[in-house]
DRENVEXRO-103860 format. One record per residue (C-alpha): z, y, x; residue in three letters; residue number from 1. Coordinates in nm, 2 decimals, padded with zeros to 4 digits. Layout:
<<Z,Y,X>,"ALA",NUM>
...
***
This chain:
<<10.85,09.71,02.08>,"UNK",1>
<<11.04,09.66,02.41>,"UNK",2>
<<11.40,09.46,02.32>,"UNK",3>
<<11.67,09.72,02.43>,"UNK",4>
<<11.96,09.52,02.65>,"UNK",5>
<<12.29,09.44,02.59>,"UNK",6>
<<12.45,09.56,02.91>,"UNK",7>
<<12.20,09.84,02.89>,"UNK",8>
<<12.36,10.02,02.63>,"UNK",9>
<<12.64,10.13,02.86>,"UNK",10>
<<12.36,10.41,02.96>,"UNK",11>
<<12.54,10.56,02.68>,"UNK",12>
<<12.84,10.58,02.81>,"UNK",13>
<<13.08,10.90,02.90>,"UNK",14>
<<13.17,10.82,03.22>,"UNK",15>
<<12.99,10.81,03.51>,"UNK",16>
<<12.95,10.53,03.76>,"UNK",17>
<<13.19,10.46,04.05>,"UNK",18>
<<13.02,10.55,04.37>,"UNK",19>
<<13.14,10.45,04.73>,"UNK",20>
<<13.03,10.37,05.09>,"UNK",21>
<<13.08,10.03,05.23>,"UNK",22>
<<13.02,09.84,05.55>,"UNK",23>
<<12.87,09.52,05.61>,"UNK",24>
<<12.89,09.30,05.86>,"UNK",25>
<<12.55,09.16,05.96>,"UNK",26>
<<12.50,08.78,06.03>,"UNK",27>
<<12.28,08.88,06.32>,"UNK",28>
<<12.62,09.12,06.50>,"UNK",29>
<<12.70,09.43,06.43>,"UNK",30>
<<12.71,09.61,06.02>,"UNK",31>
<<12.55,09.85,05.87>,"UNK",32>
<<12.63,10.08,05.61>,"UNK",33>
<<12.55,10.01,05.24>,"UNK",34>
<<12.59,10.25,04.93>,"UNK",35>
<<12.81,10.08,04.64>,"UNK",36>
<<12.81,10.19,04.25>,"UNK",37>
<<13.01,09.96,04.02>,"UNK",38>
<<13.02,10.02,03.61>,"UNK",39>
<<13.31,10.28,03.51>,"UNK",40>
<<13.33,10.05,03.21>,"UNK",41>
<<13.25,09.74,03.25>,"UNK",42>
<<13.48,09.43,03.11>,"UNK",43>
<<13.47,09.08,03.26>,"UNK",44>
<<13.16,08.97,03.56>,"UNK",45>
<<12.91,09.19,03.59>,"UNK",46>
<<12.53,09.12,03.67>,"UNK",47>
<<12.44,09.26,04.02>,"UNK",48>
<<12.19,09.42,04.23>,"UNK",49>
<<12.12,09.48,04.58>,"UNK",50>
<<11.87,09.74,04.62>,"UNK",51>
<<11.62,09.73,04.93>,"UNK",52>
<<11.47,10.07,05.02>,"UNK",53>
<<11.17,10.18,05.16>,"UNK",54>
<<11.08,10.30,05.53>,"UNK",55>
<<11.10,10.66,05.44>,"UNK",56>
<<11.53,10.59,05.39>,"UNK",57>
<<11.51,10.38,05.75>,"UNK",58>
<<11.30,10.62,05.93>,"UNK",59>
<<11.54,10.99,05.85>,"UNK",60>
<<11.88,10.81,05.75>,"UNK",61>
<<11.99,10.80,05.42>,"UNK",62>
<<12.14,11.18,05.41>,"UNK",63>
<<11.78,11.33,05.51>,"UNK",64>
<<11.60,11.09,05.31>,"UNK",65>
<<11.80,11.21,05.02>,"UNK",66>
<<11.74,11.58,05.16>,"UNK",67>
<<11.34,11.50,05.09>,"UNK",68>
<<11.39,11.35,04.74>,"UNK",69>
<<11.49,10.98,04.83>,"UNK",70>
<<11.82,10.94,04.71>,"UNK",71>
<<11.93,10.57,04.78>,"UNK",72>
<<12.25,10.65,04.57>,"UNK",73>
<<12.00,10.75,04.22>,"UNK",74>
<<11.96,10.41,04.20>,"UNK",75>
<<12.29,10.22,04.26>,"UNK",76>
<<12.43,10.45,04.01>,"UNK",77>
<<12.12,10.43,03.78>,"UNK",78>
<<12.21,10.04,03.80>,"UNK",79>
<<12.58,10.08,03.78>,"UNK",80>
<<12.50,10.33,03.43>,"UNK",81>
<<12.34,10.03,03.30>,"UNK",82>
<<12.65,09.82,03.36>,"UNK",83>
<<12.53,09.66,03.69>,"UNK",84>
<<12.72,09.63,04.03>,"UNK",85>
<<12.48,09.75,04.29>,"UNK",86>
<<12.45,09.81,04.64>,"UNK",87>
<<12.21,09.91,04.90>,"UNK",88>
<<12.23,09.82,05.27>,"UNK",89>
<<12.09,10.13,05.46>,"UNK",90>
<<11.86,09.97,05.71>,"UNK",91>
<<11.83,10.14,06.04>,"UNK",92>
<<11.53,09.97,06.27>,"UNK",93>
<<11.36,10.22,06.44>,"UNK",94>
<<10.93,10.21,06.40>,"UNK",95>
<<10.79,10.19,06.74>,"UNK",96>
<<10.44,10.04,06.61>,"UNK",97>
<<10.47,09.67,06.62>,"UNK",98>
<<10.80,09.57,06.49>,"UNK",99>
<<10.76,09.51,06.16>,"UNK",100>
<<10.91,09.13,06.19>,"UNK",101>
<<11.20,09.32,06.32>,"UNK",102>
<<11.26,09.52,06.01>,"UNK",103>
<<11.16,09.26,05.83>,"UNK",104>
<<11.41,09.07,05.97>,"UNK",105>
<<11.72,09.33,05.97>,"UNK",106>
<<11.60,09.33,05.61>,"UNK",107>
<<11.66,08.94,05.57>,"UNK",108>
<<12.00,08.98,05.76>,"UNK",109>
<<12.09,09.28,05.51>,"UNK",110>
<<12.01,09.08,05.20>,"UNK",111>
<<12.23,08.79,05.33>,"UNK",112>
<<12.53,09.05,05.38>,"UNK",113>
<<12.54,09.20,05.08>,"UNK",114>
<<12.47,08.85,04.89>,"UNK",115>
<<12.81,08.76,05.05>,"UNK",116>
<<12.99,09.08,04.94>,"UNK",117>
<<12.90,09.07,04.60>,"UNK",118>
<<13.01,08.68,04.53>,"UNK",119>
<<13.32,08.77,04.72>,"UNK",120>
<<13.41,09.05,04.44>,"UNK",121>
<<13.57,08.94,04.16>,"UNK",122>
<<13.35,09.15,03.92>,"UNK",123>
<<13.07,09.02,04.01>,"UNK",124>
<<12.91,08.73,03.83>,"UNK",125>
<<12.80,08.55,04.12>,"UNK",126>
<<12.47,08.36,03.95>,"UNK",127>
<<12.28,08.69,03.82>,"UNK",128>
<<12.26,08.90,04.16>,"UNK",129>
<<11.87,09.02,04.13>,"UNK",130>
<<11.69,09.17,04.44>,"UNK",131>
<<11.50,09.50,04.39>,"UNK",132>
<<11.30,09.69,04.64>,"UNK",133>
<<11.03,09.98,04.73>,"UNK",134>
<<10.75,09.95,05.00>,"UNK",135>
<<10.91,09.75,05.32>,"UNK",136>
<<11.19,09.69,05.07>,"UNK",137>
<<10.97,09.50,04.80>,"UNK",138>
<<10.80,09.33,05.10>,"UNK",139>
<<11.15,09.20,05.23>,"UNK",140>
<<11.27,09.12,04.89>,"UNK",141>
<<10.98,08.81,04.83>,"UNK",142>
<<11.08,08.72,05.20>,"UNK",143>
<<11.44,08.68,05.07>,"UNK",144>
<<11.25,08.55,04.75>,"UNK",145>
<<11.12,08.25,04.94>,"UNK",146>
<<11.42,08.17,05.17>,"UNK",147>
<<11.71,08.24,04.92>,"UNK",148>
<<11.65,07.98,04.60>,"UNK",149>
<<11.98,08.10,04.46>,"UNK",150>
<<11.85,08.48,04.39>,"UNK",151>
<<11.83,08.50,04.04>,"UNK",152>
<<11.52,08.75,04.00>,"UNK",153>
<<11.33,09.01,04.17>,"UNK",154>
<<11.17,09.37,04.13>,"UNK",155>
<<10.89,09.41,04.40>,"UNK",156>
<<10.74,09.77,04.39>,"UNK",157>
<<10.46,09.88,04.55>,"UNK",158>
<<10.49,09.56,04.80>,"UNK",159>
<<10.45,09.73,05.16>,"UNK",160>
<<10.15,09.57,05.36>,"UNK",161>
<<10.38,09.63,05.70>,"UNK",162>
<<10.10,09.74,05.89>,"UNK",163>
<<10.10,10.09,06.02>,"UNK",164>
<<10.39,10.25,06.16>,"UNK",165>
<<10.59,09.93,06.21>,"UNK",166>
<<10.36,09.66,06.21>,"UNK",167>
<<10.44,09.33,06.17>,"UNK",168>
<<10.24,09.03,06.27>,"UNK",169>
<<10.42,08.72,06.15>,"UNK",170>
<<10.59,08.87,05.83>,"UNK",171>
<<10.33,09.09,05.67>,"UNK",172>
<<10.26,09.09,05.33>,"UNK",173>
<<09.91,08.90,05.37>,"UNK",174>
<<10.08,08.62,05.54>,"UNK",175>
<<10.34,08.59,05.24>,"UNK",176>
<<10.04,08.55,04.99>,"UNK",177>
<<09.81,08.35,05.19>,"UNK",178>
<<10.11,08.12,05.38>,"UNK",179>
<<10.35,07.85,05.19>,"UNK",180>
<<10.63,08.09,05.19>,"UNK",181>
<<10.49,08.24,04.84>,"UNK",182>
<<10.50,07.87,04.71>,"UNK",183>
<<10.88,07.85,04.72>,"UNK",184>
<<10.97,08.13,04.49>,"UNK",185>
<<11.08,08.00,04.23>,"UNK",186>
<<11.25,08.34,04.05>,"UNK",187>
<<11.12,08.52,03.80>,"UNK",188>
<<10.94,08.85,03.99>,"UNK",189>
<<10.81,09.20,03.84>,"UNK",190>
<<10.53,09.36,04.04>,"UNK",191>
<<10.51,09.73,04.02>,"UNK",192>
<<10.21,09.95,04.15>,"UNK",193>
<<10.10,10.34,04.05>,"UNK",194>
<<09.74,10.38,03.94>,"UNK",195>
<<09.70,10.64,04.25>,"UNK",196>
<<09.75,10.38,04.51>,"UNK",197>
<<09.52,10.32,04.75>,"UNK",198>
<<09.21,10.01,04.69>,"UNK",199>
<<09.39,09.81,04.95>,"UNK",200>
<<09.78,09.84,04.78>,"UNK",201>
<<09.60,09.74,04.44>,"UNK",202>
<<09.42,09.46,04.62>,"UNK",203>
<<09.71,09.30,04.76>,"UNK",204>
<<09.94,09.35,04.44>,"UNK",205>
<<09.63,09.18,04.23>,"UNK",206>
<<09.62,08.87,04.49>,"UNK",207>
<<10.03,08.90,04.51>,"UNK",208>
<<10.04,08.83,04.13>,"UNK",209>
<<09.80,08.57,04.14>,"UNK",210>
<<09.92,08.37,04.34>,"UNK",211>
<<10.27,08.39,04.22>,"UNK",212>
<<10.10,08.30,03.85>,"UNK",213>
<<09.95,07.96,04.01>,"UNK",214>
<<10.30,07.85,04.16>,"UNK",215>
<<10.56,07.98,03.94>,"UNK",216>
<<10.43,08.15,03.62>,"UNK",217>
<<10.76,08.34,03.48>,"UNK",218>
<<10.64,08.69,03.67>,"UNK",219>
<<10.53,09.00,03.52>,"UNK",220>
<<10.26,09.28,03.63>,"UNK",221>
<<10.28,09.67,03.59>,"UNK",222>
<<10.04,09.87,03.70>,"UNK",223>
<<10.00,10.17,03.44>,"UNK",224>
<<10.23,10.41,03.64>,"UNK",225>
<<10.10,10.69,03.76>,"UNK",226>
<<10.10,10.86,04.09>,"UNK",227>
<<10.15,10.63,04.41>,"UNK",228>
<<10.47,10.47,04.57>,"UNK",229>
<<10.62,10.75,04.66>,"UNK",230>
<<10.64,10.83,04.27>,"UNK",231>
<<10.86,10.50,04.31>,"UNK",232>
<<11.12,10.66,04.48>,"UNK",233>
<<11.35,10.84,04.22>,"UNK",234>
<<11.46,10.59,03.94>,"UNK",235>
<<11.21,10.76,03.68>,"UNK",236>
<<11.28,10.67,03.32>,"UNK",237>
<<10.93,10.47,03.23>,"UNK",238>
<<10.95,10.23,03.55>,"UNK",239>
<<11.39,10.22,03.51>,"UNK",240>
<<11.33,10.05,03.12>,"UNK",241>
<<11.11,09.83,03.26>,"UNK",242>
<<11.30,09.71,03.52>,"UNK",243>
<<11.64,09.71,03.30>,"UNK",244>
<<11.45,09.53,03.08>,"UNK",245>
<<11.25,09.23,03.25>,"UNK",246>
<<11.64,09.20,03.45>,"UNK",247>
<<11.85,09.20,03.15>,"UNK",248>
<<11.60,08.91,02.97>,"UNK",249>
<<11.61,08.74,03.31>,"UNK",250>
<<12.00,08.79,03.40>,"UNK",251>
<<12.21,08.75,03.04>,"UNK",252>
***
């Protein structure tokens, strides 16, 4: 029987979640835009998220992304239901075939940003912030895993091989398993795959667990869900409890 949470139970709760846009300013220059949700509710330092989205958000913008069934703001306030702060920084790199390290690397720069916004709130509890993203965004969260000690824990799903439509060639997900960056994570990661994805996305996530089992073994694996990662991409209530719950054992 799966423990229910603590913080969880504010799921129950009457009233909705707080929902605003913010800016960030970018380490690299410049800011982007990032979509906040904060606990109506909560009392004292709340545990935080920063939510990492996947290509589909970067490549249509966040309002046409939403239009298709992406809804960056379903999950911030799915998080902030569950008594969480959480933001997403809406990455904007445009795919022109081999510049995934770019995105990758806007990713990196986003992560930083919002890490510095939430440990400047006062509601924030500044040594449970957890990382969780989809595709490119589960990709650039073990980047962040391996760069950032002081992230508390990670959701990975459906890791993103960043080949394709933005490829990368120095940050891809092979060279994060087979490289020393995967050796320093040292947070506790879930891994997330549907049953329908392809040989290759199953292959990787198999290796990607693996190896994270050999150098640090506090990690889980999921890969009962159905569909493929684009069933990842509306905060469904099977792969939500799982991810509340690995977080909440992880973050109290």
């Amino acid at each position: 029987m799966v423990r229910p949470l603590a913080f969880a139970l504010l799921l129950l709760a009457a009233l909705p979640a707080r929902a605003e846009e913010v800016e960030l300013s970018l380490p690299t220059g410049g800011a982007i835009k990032a979509d906040l949700a904060t606990p109506a509710s909560a009392k004292g330092k709340s545990p935080a998220i920063v939510y990492l989205h996947g290509a589909y958000v970067r490549r249509l913008g966040a309002d046409r992304a939403a239009e298709g069934g992406y809804d960056v703001g379903d999950f911030t306030r799915a998080f902030a239901d569950a008594g969480f702060v959480a933001i997403a920084p809406i990455r904007e790199t445009e795919s022109t075939g081999d510049n995934g390290d770019a995105v990758i690397e806007e990713g990196l720069a986003s992560v930083l940003s919002a890490l510095d916004y939430l440990r400047s709130r006062k509601d924030v509890d500044a040594r449970r912030i957890a990382l969780v993203g989809l595709e490119e965004g589960a990709t650039i969260a073990l980047w962040a895993l391996a760069r950032m000690p002081d992230i508390a824990a990670a959701v990975a799903m459906s890791p993103s091989a960043m080949t394709g439509r933005a490829e990368a060639e120095t940050m891809t997900l092979d060279r994060f398993i087979g490289g020393d960056a995967i050796k320093a994570v040292r947070a506790p990661v879930l891994v997330t795959v549907g049953r329908e994805e392809g040989r290759g996305a199953r292959r990787r996530t198999d290796e990607l667990t693996q190896k994270l089992m050999r150098s640090y073994k506090r990690f889980r694996y999921i890969h009962t869900y159905r569909g493929d990662s684009r069933w990842f991409r509306q905060p469904r209530d099977a792969v939500m409890a799982d991810i509340l719950n690995f977080l909440g054992e992880r973050l109290r």
